[in-house]
C-alpha positions in Angstrom: 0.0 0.0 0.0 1.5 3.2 -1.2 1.8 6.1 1.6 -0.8 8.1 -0.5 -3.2 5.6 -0.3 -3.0 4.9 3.4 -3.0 8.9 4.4 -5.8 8.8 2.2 -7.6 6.3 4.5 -6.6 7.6 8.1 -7.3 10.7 7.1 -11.2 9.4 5.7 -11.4 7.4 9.2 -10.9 10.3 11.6 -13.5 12.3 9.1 -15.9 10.1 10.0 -15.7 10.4 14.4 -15.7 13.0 16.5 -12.7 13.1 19.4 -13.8 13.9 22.7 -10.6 16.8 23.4 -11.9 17.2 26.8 -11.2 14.2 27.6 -7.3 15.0 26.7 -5.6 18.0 28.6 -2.8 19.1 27.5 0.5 17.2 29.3 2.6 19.2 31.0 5.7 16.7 30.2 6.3 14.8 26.6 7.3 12.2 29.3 3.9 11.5 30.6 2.2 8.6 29.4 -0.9 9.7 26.7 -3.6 8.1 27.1 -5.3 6.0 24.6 -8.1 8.5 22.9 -11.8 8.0 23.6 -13.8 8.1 20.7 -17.1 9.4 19.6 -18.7 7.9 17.0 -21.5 10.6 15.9 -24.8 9.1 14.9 -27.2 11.6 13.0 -30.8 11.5 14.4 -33.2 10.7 11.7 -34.9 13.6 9.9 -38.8 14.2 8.5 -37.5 13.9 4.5 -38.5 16.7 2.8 -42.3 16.8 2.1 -44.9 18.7 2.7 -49.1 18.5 2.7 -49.4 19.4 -0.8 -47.5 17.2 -2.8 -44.3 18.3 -5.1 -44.5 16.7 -8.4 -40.6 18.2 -9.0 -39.6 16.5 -5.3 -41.1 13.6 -6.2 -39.6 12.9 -9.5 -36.1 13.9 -8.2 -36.2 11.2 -5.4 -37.7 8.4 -7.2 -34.6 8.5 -9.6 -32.2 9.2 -6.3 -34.2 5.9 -5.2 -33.6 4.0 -8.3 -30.2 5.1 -8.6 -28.9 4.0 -5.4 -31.0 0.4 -5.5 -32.2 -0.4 -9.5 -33.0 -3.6 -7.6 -36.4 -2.2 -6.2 -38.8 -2.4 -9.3 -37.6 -6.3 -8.9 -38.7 -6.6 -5.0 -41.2 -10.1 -4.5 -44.8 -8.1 -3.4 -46.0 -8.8 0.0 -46.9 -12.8 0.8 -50.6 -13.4 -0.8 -50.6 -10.2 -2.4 -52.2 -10.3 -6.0 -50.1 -8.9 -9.4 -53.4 -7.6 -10.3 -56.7 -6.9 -9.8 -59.6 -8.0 -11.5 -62.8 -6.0 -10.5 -65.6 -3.1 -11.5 -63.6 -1.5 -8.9 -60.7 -1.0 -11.0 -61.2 2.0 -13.3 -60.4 5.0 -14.4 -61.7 8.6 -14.8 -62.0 8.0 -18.4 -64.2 5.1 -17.7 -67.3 7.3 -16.8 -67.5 10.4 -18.3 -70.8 10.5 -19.2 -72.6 11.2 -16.0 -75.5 10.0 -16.4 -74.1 6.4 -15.9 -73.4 7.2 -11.9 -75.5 9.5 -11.2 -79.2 8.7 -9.9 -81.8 11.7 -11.1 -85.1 11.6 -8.2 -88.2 11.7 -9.8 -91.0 13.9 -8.2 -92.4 11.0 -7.1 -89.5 10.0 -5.2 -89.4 13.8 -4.3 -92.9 13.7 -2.3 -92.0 10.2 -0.7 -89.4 11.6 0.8 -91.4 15.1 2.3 -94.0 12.4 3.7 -91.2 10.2 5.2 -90.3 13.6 6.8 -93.7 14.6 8.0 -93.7 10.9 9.6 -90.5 11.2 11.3 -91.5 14.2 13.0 -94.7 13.4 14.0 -93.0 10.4 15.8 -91.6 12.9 18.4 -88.3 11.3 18.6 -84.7 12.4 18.6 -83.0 12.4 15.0 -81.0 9.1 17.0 -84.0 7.1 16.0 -83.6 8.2 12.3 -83.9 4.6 10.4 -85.7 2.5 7.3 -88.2 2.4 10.1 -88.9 5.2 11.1 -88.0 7.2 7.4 -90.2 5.3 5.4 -89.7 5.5 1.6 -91.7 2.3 0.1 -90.6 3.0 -3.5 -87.4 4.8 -3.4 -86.0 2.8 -0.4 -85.1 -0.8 -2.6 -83.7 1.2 -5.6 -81.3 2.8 -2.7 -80.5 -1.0 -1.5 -79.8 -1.9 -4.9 -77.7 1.3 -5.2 -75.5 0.4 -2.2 -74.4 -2.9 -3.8 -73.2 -0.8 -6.4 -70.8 1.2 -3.9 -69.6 -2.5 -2.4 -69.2 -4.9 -5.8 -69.4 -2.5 -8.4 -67.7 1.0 -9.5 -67.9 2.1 -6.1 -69.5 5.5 -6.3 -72.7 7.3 -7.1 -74.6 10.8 -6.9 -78.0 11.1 -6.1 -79.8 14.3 -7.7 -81.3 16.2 -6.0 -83.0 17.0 -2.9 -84.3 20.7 -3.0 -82.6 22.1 0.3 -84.1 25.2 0.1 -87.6 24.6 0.7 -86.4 22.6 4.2 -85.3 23.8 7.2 -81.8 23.3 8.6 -83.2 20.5 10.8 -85.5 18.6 8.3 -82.3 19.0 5.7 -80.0 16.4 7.9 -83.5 14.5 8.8 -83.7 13.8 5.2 -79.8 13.3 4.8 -79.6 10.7 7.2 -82.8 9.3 6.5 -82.3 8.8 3.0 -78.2 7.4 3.6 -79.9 5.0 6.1 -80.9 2.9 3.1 -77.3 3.0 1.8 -75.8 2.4 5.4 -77.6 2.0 8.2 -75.2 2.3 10.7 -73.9 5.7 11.3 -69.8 6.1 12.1 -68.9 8.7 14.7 -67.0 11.4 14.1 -66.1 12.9 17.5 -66.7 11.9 20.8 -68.0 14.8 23.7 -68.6 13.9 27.6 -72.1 12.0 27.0 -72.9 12.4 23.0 -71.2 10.8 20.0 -71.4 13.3 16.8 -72.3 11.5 13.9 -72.3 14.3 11.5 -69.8 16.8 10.7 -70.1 20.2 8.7 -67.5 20.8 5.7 -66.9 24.1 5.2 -64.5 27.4 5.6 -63.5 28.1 9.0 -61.2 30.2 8.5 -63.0 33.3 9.1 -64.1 32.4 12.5 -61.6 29.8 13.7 -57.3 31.1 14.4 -55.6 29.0 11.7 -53.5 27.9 14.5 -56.6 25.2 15.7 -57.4 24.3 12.2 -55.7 20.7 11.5 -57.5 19.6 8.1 -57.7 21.4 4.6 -61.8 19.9 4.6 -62.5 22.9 6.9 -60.3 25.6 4.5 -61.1 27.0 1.2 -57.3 24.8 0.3 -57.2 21.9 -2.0 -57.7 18.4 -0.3 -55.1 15.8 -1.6 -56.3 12.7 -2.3 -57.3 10.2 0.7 -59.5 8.5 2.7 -61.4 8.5 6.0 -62.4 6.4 8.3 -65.2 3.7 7.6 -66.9 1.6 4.9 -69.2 4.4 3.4 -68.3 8.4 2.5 -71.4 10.7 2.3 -71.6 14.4 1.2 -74.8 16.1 1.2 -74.4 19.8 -0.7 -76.3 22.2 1.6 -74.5 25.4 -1.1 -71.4 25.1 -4.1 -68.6 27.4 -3.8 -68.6 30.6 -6.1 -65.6 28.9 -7.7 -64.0 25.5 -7.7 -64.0 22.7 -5.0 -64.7 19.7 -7.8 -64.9 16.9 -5.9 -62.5 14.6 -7.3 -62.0 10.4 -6.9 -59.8 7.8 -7.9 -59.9 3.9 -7.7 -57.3 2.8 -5.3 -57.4 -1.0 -7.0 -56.4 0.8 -10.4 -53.9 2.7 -8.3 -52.6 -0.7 -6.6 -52.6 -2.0 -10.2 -49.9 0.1 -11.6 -47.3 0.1 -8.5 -47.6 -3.9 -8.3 -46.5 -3.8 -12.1 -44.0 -0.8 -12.0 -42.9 -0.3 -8.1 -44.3 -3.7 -6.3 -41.5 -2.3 -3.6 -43.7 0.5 -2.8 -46.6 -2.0 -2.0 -44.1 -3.7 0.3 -43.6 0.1 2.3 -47.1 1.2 2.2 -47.9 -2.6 3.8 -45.4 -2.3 6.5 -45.8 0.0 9.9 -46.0 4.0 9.6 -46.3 6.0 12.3 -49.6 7.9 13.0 -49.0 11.1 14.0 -51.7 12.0 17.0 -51.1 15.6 17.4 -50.5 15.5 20.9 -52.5 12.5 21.7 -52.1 9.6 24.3 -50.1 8.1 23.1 -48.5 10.7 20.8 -48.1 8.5 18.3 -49.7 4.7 16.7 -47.7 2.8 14.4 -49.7 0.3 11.5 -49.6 -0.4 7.7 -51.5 1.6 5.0 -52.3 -1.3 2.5 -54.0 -4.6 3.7 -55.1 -7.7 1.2 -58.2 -9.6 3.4 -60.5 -11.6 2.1 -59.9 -10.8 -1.5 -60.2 -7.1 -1.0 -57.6 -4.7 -1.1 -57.8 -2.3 1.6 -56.0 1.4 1.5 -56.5 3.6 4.7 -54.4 6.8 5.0 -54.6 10.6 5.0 -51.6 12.2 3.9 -51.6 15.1 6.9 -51.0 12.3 9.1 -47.8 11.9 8.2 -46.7 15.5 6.9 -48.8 17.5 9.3 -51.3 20.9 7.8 -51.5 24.2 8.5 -52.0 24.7 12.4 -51.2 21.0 13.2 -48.2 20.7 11.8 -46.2 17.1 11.7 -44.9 16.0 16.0 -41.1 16.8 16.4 -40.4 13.8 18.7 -42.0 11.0 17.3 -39.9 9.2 14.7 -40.0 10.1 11.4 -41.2 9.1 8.4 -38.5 7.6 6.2 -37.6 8.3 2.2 -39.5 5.4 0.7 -42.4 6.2 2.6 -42.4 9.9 1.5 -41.8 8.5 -2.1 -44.3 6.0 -1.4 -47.1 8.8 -0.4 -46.5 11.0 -3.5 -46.3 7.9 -5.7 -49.7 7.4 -4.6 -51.0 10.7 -5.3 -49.6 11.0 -8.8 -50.7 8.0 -10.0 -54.4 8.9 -8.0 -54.3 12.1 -9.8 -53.7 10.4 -13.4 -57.2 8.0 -13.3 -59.2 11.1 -11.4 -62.7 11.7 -12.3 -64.2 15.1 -11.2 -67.5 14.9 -9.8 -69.0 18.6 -10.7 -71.4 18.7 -7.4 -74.6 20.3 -7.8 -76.9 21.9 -4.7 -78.6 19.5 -3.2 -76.8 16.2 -4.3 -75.9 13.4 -2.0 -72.4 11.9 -3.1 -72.1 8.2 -1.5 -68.0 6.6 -2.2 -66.8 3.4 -1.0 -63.7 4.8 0.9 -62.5 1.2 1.1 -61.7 1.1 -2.9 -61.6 4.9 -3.5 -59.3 8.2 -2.8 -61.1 11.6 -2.6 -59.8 14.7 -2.7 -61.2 18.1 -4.0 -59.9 21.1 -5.7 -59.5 24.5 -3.8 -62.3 27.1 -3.9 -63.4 30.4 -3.5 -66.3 31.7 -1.5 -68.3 35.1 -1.6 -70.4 36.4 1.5 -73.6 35.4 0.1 -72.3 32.2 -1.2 -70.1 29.7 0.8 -69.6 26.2 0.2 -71.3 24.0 2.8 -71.1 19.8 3.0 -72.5 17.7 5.5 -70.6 14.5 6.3 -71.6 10.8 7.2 -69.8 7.8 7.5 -71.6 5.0 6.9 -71.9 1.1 7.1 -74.1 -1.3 5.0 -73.9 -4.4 8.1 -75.2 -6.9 4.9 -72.6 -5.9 2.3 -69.7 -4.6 4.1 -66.3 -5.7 3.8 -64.2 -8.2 6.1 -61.8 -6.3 8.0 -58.0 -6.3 8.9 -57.6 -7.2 12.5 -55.7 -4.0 13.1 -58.8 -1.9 12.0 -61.4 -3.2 14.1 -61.1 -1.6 17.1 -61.0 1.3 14.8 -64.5 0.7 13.3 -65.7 -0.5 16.4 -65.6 2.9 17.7 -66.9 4.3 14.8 -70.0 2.2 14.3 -70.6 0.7 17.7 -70.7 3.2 20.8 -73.3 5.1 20.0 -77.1 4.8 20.4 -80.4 7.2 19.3 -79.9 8.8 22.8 -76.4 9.8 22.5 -76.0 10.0 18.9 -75.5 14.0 18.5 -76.2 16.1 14.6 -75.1 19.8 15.2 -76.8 22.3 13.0 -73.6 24.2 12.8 -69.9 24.0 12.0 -68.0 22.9 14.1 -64.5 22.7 14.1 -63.3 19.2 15.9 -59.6 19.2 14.6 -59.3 22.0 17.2 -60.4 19.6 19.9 -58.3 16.7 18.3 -55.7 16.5 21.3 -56.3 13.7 23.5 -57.2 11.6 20.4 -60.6 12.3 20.8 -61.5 13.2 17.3 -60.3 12.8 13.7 -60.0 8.8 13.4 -59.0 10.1 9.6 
């Protein structure tokens, strides 16, 4: 070994530790003995990679080849045990697949129209809570099998429809989410909850702008900004959005099939199916315990499964992403844009109209929606339900089902809770209490 070469490599070793001089005085005789030096080896916490809410398409694109470059072995990485190379199902499609809407959506006849104002006049004559809101107690004789026959749709078919459209305007606040829920007890009967108080379980949230009202500091989730919502999902079998008003501009509700989605990275990236089935780490925003750890992507029963919202692990707006919980890592961070990219590709824009009910199967479907503007006179208002169809719902992964069985199974009429009014529930999100998503 020439002297170069091993100057070369001493010099590279003591680059790479740190030496504790403190632990070295300086001698006062070149006779004294020096001791043999203590040495450091510096270990770099892990980092957050870089990525944000809103996803970077340049970001992206620049660490997938870093990714490749470093391993070209990934795109060659076995998928997960009993994971299939692809799916076969009228859940896997694409936005091009139904652009004429007249093949999802579901127009009410007035027929159908009075059958539901004397299904309200029922319920209310009953006396009862809107808890007791059921088929039995909502009764639509006509309408009430073609919304059966509709919610096989959402579970063996494309997975989405629109129904069109209930005239909000000539109902009261109250008999608005009375007719909501009545009609979506069809779809789903069983109602998810979507925050917990001392003695009441909410089962319905508002969407809508809070920005106005609420310090952005408490608000947690682009759903209660004007912002654009990235592609996700929520909690539960069944999404449901009832249009109460459309923005002045924007907010098209967009979707994407998660099994096309799956499709294309088990051809292309299989080693991103392997990340997104491994443990993340759940962010809790100050929760108890500050942090939960599972996988993303599940294969039960012949299904494949996809829960995750992106803010999660990237934090939004006033709750950003937990400083001392561990980090994400790069493939994960490539893994969650990968997702949204190819999500974004097979899109279909639902254009929502006042009044329509939008039902999703979040099991098999992303949604996200585009950014919008409001006016005074003219804000964009949602209600939300989570529903579940007990006769056509999906086996679930063991690690959900505590999940769902808070969702779905701690409420009753009595404590079952429908505000009339926003509410913002991100802002009382610490202690876990809210925001399963």
């Amino acid at each position: 070994m020439s002297a170069a070469t091993l100057v070369s490599r001493v010099t590279s070793l003591f680059a790479s530790v740190d030496i504790d001089n403190d632990a070295y005085p300086p001698q006062n005789t070149v006779s004294e003995k020096v001791p043999e030096p203590v040495v450091r080896v510096v270990e770099e916490a892990a980092k957050q990679p870089d990525i944000e809410y809103h996803p970077n398409e340049e970001k992206w694109k620049a660490r997938t080849a870093r990714r490749l470059a470093e391993d070209p072995a990934l795109v060659k990485t076995p998928l997960p045990a009993g994971f299939p190379q692809k799916l076969e199902s009228p859940l896997v499609w694409e936005g091009k697949d139904w652009t004429d809407p007249e093949t999802w959506e579901y127009t009410l006849s007035d027929e159908q129209l009075q059958e539901i104002d004397d299904a309200v006049k029922h319920f209310n004559g009953l006396g009862k809570s809107l808890g007791y809101i059921s088929t039995d107690t909502f009764p639509l004789p006509t309408l009430g099998p073609i919304l059966r026959d509709l919610s096989k749709e959402l579970h063996t078919g494309r997975g989405f429809f629109v129904l069109r459209t209930i005239p909000v305007d000539n109902y009261s606040r109250e008999d608005n989410v009375l007719i909501y829920a009545g009609v979506s007890s069809y779809v789903g009967s069983r109602r998810g909850v979507q925050e917990r108080g001392e003695g009441s379980r909410v089962v319905l949230a508002h969407i809508k702008d809070l920005t106005e009202t609420e310090p952005l500091k408490t608000i947690g989730a682009p759903a209660y900004t004007t912002d654009k919502q990235v592609f996700h999902t929520d909690a539960g079998d069944i999404i449901s959005l009832f249009v109460l008003q459309t923005a002045v501009e924007g907010g098209l509700s967009r979707i994407s099939s998660s099994w096309r989605v799956y499709n294309e990275l088990a051809e292309t990236r299989p080693d991103l199916i392997k990340t997104l089935s491994e443990p993340w780490v759940f962010d809790t925003f100050g929760g108890d315990p500050p942090y939960t750890t599972r996988p993303l992507l599940f294969w039960k029963d012949e299904h494949i499964v996809i829960q995750y919202a992106r803010r999660l692990f990237t934090g939004f707006l006033g709750l950003p992403r937990s400083a001392h919980i561990p980090p994400i890592t790069e493939a994960q961070a490539e893994a969650l844009d990968t997702v949204h990219f190819t999500a974004e590709k097979y899109a279909l824009g639902l254009s929502f109209q006042k009044g329509d009910i939008q039902y999703i199967n979040n099991l098999s479907i992303f949604h996200g929606r585009d950014g919008f503007v409001d006016s005074p006179e003219h804000k964009r208002h949602l209600l939300r339900l989570w529903l579940r169809n007990e006769d056509l719902a999906w086996k679930l992964p063991e690690v959900l089902e505590p999940n769902w069985q808070r969702l779905y199974y701690t409420a009753t009429p009595d404590t079952e809770r429908f505000p009339l009014e926003p509410e913002n529930r991100d802002r009382k999100a610490n202690g876990g209490k809210a925001a399963y998503n």
